[in-house]
VEXDREN-2710 file (C-alpha; in Angstrom, 1 decimal):
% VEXDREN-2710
k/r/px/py/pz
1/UNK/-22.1/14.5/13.6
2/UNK/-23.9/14.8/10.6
3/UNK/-27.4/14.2/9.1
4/UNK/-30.2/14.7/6.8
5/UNK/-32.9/15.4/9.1
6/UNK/-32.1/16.8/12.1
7/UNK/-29.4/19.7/13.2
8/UNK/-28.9/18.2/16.7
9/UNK/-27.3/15.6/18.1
10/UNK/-29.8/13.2/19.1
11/UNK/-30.7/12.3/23.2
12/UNK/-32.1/9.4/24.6
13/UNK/-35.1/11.2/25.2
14/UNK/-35.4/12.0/21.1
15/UNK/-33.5/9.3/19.4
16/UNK/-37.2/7.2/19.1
17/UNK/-38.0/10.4/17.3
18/UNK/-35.3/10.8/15.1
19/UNK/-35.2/7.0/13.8
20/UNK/-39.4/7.3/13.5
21/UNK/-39.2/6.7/9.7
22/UNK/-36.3/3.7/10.0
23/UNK/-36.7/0.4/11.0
24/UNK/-33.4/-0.9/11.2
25/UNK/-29.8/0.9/11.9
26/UNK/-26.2/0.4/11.3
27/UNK/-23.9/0.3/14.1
28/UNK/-19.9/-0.2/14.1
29/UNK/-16.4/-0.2/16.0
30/UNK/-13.1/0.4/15.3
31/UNK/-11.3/-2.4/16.0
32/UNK/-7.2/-2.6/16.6
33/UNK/-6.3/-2.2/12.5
34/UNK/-8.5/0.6/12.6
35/UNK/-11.1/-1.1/10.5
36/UNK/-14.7/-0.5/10.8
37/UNK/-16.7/-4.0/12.5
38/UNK/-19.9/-3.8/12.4
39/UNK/-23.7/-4.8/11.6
40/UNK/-27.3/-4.1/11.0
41/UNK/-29.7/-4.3/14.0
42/UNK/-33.8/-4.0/13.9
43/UNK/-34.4/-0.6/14.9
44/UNK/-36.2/-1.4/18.1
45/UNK/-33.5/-3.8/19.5
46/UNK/-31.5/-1.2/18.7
47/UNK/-33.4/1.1/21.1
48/UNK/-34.0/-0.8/23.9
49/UNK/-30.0/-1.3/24.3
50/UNK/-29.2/2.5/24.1
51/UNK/-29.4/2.8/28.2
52/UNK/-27.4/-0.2/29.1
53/UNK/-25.4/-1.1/25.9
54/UNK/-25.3/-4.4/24.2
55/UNK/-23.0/-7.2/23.7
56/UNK/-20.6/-7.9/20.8
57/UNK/-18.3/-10.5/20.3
58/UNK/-14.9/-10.0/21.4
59/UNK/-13.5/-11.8/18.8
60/UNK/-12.5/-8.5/16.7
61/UNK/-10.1/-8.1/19.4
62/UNK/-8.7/-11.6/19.2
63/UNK/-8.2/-12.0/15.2
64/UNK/-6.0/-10.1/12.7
65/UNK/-6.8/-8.2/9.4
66/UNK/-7.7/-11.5/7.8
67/UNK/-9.9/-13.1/10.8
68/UNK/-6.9/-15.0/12.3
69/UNK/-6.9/-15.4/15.9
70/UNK/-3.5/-14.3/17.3
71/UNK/-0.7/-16.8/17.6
72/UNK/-0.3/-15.7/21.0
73/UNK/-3.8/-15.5/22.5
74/UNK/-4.6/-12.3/24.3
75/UNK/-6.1/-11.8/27.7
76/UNK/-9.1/-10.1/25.7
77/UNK/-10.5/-12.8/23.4
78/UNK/-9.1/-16.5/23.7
79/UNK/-10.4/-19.9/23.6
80/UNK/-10.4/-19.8/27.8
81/UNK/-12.9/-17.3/27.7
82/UNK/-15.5/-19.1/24.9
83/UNK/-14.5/-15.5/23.1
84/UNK/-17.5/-14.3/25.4
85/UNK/-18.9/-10.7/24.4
86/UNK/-18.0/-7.4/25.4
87/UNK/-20.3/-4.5/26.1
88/UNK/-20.9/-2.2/23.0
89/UNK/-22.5/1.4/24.1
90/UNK/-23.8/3.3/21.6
91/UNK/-22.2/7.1/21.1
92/UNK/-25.4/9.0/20.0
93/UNK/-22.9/11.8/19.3
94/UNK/-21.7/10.0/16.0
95/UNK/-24.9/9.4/14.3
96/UNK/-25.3/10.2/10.5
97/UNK/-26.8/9.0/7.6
98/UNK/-24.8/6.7/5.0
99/UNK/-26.0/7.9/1.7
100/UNK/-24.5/4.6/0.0
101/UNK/-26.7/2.5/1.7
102/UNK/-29.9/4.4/0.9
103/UNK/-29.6/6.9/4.5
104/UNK/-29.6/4.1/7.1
105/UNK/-28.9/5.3/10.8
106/UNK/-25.5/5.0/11.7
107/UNK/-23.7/5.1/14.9
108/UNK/-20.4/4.2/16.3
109/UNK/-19.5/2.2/19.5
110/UNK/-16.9/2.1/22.4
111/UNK/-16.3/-1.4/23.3
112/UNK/-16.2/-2.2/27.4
113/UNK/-15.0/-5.2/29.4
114/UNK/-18.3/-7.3/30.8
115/UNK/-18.3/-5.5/34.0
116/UNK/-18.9/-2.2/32.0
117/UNK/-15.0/-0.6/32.6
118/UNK/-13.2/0.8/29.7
119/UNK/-11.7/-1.6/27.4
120/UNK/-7.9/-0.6/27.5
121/UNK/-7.6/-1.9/23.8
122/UNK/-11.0/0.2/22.4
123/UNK/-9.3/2.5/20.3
124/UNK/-12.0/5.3/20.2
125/UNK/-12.3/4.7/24.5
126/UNK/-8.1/5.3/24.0
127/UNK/-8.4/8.5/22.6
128/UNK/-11.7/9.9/24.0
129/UNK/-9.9/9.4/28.0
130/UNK/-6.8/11.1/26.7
131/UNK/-9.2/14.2/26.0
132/UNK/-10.6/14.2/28.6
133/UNK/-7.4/14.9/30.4
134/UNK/-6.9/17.4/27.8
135/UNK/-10.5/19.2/28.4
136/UNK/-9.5/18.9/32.6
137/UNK/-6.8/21.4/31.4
138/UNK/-9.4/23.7/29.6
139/UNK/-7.9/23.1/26.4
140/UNK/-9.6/21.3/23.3
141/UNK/-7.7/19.0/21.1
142/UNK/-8.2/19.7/17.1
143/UNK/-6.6/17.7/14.3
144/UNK/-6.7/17.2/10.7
145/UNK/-5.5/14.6/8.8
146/UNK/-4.0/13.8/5.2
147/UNK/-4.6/10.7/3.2
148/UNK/-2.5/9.6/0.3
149/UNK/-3.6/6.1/-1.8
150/UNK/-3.5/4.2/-4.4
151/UNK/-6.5/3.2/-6.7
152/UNK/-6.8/0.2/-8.8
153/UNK/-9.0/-1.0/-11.9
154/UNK/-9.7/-4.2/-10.0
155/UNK/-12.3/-5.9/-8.0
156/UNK/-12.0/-8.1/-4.7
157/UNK/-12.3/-10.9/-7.2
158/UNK/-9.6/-10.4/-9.4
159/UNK/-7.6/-8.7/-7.2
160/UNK/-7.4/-12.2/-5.0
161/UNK/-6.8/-14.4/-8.5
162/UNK/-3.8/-12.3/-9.3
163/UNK/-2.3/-11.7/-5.4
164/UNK/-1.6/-8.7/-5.8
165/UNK/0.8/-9.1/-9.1
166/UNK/0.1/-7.5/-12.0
167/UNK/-2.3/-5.1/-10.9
168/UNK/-3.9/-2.6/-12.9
169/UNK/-3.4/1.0/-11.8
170/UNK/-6.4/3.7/-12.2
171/UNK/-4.5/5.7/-14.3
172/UNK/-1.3/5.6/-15.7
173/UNK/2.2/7.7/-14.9
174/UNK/2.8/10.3/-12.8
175/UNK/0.9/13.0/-12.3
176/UNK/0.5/15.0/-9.4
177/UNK/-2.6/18.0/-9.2
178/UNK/-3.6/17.2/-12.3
179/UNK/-6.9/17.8/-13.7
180/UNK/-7.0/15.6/-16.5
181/UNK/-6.6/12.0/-14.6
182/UNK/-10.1/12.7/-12.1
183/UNK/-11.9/13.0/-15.4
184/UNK/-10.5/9.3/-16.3
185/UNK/-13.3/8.5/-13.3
186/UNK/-15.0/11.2/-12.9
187/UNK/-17.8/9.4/-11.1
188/UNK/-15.7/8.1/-8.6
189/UNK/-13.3/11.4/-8.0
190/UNK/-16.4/13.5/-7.4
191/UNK/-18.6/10.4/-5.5
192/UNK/-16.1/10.5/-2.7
193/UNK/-15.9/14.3/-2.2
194/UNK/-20.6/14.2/-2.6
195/UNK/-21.1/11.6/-0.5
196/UNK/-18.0/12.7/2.1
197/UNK/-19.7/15.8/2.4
198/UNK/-23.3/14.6/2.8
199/UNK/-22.8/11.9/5.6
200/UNK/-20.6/15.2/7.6
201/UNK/-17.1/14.1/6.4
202/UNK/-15.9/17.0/4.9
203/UNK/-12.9/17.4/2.5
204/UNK/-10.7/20.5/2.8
205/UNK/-8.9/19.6/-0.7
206/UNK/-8.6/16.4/-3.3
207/UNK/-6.5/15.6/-6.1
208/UNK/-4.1/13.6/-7.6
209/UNK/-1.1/13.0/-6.3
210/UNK/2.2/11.6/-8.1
211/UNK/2.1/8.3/-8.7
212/UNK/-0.6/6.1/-11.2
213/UNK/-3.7/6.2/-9.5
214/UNK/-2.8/8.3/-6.6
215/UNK/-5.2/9.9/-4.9
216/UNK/-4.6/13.0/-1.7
217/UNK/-7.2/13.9/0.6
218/UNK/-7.1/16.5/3.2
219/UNK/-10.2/16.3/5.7
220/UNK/-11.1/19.2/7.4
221/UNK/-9.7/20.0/11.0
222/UNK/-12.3/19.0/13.7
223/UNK/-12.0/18.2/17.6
224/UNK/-9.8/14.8/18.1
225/UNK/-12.6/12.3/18.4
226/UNK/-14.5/13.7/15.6
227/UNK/-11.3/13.6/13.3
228/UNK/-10.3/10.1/13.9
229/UNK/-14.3/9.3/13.7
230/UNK/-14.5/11.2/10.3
231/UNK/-11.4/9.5/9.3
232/UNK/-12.2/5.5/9.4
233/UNK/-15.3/7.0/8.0
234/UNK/-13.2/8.5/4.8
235/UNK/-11.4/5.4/4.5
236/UNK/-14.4/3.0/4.4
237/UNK/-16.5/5.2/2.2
238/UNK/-14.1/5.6/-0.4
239/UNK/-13.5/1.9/-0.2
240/UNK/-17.2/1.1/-0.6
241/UNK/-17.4/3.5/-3.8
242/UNK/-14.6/2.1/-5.4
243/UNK/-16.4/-1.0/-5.4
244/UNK/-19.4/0.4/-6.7
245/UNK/-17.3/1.5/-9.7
246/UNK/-14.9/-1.2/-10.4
247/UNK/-11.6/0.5/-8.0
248/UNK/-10.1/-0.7/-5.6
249/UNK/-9.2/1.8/-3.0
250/UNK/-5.9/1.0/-1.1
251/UNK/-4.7/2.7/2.2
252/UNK/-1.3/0.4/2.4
253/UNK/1.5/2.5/3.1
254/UNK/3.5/1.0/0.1
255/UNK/2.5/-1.1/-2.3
256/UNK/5.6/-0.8/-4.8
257/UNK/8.6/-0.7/-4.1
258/UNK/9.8/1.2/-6.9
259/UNK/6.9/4.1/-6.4
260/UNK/6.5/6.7/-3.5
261/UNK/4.5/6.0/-0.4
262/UNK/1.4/7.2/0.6
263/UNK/1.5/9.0/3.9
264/UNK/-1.3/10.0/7.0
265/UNK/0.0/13.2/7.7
266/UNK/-2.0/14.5/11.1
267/UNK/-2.0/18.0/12.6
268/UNK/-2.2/19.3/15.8
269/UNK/-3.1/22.5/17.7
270/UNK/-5.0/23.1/20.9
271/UNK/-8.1/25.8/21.4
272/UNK/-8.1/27.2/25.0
273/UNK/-12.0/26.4/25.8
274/UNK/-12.9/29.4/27.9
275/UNK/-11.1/32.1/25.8
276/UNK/-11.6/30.4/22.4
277/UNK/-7.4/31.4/21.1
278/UNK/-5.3/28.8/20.0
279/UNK/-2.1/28.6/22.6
280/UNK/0.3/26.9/20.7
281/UNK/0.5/30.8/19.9
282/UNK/2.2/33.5/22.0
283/UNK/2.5/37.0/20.3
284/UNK/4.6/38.0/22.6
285/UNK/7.4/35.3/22.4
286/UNK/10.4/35.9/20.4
287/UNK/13.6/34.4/19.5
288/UNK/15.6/33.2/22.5
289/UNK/19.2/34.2/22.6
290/UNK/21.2/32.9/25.1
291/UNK/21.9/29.1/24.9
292/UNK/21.0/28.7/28.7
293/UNK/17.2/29.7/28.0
294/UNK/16.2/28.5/24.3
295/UNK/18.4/29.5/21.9
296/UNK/16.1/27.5/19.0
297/UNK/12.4/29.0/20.1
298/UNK/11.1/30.4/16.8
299/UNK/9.0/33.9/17.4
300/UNK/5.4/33.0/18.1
301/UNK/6.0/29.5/19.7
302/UNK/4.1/29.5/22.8
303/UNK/5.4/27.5/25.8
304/UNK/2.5/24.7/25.5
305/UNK/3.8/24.4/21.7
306/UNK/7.8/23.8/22.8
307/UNK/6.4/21.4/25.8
308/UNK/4.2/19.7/23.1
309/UNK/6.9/18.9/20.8
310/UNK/9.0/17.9/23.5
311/UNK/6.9/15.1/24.2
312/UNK/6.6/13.9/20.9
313/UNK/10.2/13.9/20.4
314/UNK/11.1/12.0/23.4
315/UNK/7.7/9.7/22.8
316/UNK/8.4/9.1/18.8
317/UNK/10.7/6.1/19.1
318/UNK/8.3/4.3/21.3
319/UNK/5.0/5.1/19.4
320/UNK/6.5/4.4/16.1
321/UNK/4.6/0.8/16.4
322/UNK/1.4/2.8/16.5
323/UNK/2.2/5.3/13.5
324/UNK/3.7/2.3/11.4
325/UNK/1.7/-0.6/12.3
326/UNK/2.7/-3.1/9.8
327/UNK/5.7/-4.9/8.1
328/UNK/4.5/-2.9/5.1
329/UNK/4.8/0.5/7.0
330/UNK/8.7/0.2/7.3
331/UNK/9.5/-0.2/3.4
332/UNK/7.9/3.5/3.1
333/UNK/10.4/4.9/5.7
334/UNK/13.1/4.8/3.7
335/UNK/15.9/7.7/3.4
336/UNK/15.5/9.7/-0.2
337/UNK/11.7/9.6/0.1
338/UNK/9.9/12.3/1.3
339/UNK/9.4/10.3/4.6
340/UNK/11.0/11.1/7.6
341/UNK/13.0/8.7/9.0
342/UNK/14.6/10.4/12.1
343/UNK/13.8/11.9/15.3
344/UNK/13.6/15.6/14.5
345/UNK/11.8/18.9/14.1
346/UNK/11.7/21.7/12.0
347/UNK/9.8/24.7/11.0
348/UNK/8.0/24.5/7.6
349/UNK/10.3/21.1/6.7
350/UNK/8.7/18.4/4.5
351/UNK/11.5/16.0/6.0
352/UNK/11.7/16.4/9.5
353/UNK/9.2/13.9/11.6
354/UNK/7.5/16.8/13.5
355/UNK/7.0/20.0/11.3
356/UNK/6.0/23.4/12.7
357/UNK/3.8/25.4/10.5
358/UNK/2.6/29.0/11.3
359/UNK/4.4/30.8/14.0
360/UNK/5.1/34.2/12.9
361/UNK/6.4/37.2/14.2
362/UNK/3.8/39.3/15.2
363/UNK/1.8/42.3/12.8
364/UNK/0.6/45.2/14.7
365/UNK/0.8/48.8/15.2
366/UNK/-0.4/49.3/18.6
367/UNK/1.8/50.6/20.9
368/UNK/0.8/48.8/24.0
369/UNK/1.1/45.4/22.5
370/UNK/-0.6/43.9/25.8
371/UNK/-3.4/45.9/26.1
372/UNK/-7.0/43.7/26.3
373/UNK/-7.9/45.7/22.2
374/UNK/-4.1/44.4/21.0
375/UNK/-4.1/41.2/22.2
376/UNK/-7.3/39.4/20.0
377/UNK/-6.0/40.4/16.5
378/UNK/-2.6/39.3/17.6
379/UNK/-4.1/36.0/18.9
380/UNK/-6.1/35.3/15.8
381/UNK/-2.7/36.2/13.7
382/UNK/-1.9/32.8/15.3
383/UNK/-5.4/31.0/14.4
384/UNK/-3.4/28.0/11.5
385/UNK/0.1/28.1/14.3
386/UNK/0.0/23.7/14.4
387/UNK/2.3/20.6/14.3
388/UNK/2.3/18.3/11.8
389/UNK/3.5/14.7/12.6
390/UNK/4.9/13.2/9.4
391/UNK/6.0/10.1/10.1
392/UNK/2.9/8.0/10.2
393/UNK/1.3/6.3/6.6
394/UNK/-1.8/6.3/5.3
395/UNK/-2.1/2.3/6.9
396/UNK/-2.2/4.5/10.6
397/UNK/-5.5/3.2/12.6
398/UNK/-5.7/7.2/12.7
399/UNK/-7.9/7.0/16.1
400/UNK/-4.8/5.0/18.1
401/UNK/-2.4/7.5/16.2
402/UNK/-3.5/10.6/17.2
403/UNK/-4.3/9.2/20.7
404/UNK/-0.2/8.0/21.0
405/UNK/0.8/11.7/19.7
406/UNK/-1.8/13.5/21.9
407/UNK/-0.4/11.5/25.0
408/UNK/3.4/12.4/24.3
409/UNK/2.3/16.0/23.7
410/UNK/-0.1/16.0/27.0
411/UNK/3.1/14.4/29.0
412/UNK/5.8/17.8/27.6
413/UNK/2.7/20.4/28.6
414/UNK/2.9/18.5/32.3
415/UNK/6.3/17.7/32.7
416/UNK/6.9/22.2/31.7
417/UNK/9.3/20.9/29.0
418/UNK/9.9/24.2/27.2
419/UNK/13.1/24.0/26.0
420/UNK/13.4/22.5/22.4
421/UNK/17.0/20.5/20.8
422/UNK/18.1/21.9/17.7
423/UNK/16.0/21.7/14.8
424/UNK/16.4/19.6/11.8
425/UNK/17.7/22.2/8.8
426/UNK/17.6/21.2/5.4
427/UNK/17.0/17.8/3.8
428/UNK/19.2/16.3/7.2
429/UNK/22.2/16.0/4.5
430/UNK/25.3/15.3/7.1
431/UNK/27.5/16.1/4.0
432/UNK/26.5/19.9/4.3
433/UNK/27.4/19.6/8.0
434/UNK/23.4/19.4/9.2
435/UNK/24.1/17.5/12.3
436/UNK/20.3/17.1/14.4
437/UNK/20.9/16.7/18.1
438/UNK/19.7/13.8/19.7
439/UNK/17.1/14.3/22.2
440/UNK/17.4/12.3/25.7
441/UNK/15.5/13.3/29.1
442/UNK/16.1/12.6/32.3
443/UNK/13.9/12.1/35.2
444/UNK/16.6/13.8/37.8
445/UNK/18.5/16.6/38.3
446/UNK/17.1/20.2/37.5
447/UNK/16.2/21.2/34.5
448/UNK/18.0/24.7/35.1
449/UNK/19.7/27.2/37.4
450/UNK/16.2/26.8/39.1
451/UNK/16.7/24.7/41.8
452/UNK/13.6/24.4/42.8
453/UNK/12.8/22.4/39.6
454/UNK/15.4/19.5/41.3
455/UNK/14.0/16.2/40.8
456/UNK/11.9/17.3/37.3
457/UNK/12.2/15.6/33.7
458/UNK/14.0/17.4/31.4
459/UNK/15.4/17.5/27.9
460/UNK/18.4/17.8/26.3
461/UNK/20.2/17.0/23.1
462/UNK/23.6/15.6/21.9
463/UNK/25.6/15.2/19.1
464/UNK/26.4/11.2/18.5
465/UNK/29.3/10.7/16.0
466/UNK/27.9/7.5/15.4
467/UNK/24.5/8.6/14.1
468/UNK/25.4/12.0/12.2
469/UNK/22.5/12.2/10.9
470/UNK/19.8/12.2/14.4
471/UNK/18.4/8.9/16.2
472/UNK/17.0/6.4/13.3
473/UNK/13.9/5.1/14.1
474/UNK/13.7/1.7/14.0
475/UNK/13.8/-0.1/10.6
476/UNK/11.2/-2.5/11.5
477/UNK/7.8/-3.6/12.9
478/UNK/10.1/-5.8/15.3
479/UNK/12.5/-3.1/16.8
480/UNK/9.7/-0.5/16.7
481/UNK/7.4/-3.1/19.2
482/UNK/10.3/-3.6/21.5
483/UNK/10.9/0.2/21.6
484/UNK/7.3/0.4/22.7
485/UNK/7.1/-2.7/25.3
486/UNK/10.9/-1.6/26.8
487/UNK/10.2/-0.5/30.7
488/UNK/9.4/2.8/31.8
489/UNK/8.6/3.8/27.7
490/UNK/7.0/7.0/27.2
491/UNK/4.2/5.0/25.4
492/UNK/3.4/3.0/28.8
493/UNK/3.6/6.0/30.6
494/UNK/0.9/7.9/28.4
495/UNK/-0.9/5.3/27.1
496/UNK/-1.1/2.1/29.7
497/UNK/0.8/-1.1/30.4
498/UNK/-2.8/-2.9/29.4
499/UNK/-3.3/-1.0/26.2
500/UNK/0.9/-1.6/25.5
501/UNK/0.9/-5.1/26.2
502/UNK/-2.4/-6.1/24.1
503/UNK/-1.1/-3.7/21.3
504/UNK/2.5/-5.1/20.9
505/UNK/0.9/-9.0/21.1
506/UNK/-1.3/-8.4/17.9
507/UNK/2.2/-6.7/16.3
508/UNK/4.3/-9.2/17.3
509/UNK/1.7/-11.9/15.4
510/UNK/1.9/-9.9/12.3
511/UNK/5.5/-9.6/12.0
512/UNK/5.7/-13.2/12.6
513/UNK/3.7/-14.3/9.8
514/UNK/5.6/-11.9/7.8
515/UNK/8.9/-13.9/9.1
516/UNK/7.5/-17.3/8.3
517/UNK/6.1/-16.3/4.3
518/UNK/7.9/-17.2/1.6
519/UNK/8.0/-13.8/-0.6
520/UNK/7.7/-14.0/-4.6
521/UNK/10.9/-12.0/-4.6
522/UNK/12.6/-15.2/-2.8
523/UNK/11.5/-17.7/-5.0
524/UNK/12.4/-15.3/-8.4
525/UNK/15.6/-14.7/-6.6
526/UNK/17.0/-18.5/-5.5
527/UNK/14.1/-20.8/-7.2
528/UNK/15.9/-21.8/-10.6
529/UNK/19.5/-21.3/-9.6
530/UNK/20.2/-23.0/-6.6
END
């Protein structure tokens, strides 16, 4: 939450307070793209709905990125129900001020069925329930996120006479960190940092990246909701000052074919809430070396951190729809990009899907290394121990991703699933004998010589000589949907068969259209010959 008069979030009891000098405010939603919706409202109206919430047209949950209605009408918005409205409630905890649009109020919205339950398809209700259930453990949820993009000398105008051909970039070439291409727009490079930082969006770094125009920026780590929240926010501001300057600002994961992707790296860790330490630390754990306890544990890996990346390894394949939402997404996961295209880990690997950054083994002195003075500088030695997913691009509605990777992580921590597969070494080259495991679980049968743990999930790996390199993930928007839909998925288990169902209908319509367009590259390719 951030703004330019008060230090507090604002109640209902001080809201009428806080807005005294305003007469209108902004109010949005992140619909299932991960786009803002949204509109002004007279300030009063605006008030008088705080208590009971107000209605907005459930359209944005029936229509694609272009405002058409799904070919496949879903149970949410459809002709049957007159598109009747759902219930908007206001989160008071989100308000700040847009400096673009001369400091109007602005708040963002969960979206509700009529009868005032959670919409399963709201993607800020999605990831606020799955915190909750984080929070019932005593542990907080933070993230930070990565956006790489490409920027444009265009404006919506030209940019829809030349569909996308022809394009001008920013700048020209490649040239990653450099600090003569921000001065090419300066106004525009140092706009989006300002103004970030003013309306409480804070960058942790920004620069160029490699590729013409590219542009990298890391926000800083917050809670989960206020991550996801600071992150739609990124991507619309810096969309809205491009205009102002002539850019076009473009968060598709990859837009040629013959230029690297731009990714939406997130990171994870969780914050024990009473204590304040970060447990995907353990100072005491080392190496593991017998094969029948955990012959891969790397020395500081805490059992929550194992169980968490346990979850994401077996959940991966089924929220890969979520973490590459479009036809688009799938021509960035590509092998001999930095984009990973398996299901693997690894500590302190740009190619691996899930990358482990941090855990080291421990610095101290003291004797008695468990002692109540020991333990907190230990514990803080830990303070940056995280995961990074890699897989996901910078198209990623970042509030459903980190919701899907939360879940699979939340599901390991329950399910005790400690023991980790192999990691991925390397650059996962099966010609230097690198061979990743393949990770299954089962759902029977105990997961040691501990019988009592009969009847538990577990995990284990294999090698397939059929896929030398790991499990692919799927090569398409198509495959990656049916992965998510199949029965008993880890995705329906962590996120809902209503949230699945609506989420797979609106991919399903865009790969769809994708299968019925006739592509440039078609008619250059068969046009004059045939």
């Amino acid at each position: 939450m951030s703004t330019t008069d008060s230090a507090t979030t604002p109640t209902l009891d001080t809201i009428a307070q806080v807005l005294a000098h305003d007469d209108r405010v902004k109010v949005a939603g992140v619909d299932i793209d991960g786009v803002l919706r949204g509109k002004i409202v007279n300030k009063d109206k605006f008030l008088s709905t705080l208590a009971d919430g107000f209605g907005f047209c459930s359209v944005v949950f029936g229509w694609d990125l272009h405002d058409k209605t799904y070919s496949v009408p879903t149970g949410i918005a459809n002709d049957a129900t007159g598109f009747a409205d759902l219930l908007a409630k206001v989160d008071l905890n989100t308000f700040r001020r847009l400096p673009l649009e001369g400091n109007i109020p602005f708040f963002l919205v969960r979206f509700y069925t009529p009868q005032g339950e959670p919409l399963a398809a709201c993607p800020r209700g999605l990831l606020a329930r799955i915190v909750d259930n984080y929070h019932a453990l005593g542990l907080e949820p933070l993230c930070g996120a990565e956006f790489e993009f490409y920027n444009y000398k265009e404006t919506p105008q030209s940019l829809a006479e030349k569909q996308g051909v022809g394009i001008q970039p920013m700048t020209p070439g490649m040239f990653g960190y450099s600090l003569l291409r921000p001065l090419c727009e300066q106004h525009f490079f140092q706009g989006v940092f300002d103004t970030c930082q003013q309306m409480g969006v804070p960058l942790e770094g920004w620069h160029t990246e490699s590729g013409p125009g590219v542009y990298e920026a890391a926000l800083q780590y917050s809670p989960a909701l206020e991550m996801a929240d600071r992150a739609v926010l990124f991507k619309t501001t810096t969309k809205q000052l491009g205009i102002r300057h002539g850019i076009i600002a473009s968060f598709m994961a990859k837009p040629r074919a013959d230029l690297p992707g731009c990714s939406g790296h997130l990171h994870f860790s969780l914050r024990d809430l009473r204590q304040g330490h970060n447990v995907f630390f353990d100072p005491h754990a080392g190496p593991c070396t017998t094969d029948d306890v955990d012959p891969y544990r790397l020395p500081g890996m805490s059992n929550t951190m194992t169980a968490f990346i346990n979850g994401l390894l077996v959940g991966l394949p089924s929220i890969l729809a979520i973490l590459a939402p479009n036809v688009n997404s799938y021509k960035r996961l590509v092998e001999n990009y930095w984009a990973p295209v398996y299901v693997n880990w690894g500590k302190e690997n740009r190619v691996a899907s899930i990358r482990v950054i941090g855990p080291t083994p421990p610095k101290t002195t003291t004797t008695d290394k468990k002692s109540p003075d020991a333990l907190q500088p230990l514990l803080s030695q830990g303070k940056s121990t995280r995961i990074e997913m890699r897989v996901g691009g910078s198209d990623i509605n970042t509030h459903l991703a980190i919701a899907a990777c939360l879940a699979c992580g939340l599901w390991g921590i329950r399910h005790e699933l400690h023991r980790l597969p192999v990691a991925a070494l390397g650059n996962i080259n099966p010609d230097q004998g690198i061979i990743p495991t393949i990770v299954e679980y089962h759902e029977s049968g105990p997961s040691s010589n501990d019988s009592s743990r009969a009847g538990q999930p577990r995990i284990t790996g294999r090698v397939d000589p059929t896929q030398p390199r790991g499990l692919r993930l799927s090569k398409n928007l198509a495959d990656a949907v049916k992965a998510m839909v199949a029965p008993r998925s880890l995705a329906r288990m962590a996120l809902g068969d209503d949230f699945v169902e609506h989420y797979a209908q609106t991919r399903m319509h865009e790969y769809q259209l994708w299968e019925n367009a006739i592509t440039d590259w078609e008619r250059k390719r068969y046009l004059e010959i045939l």
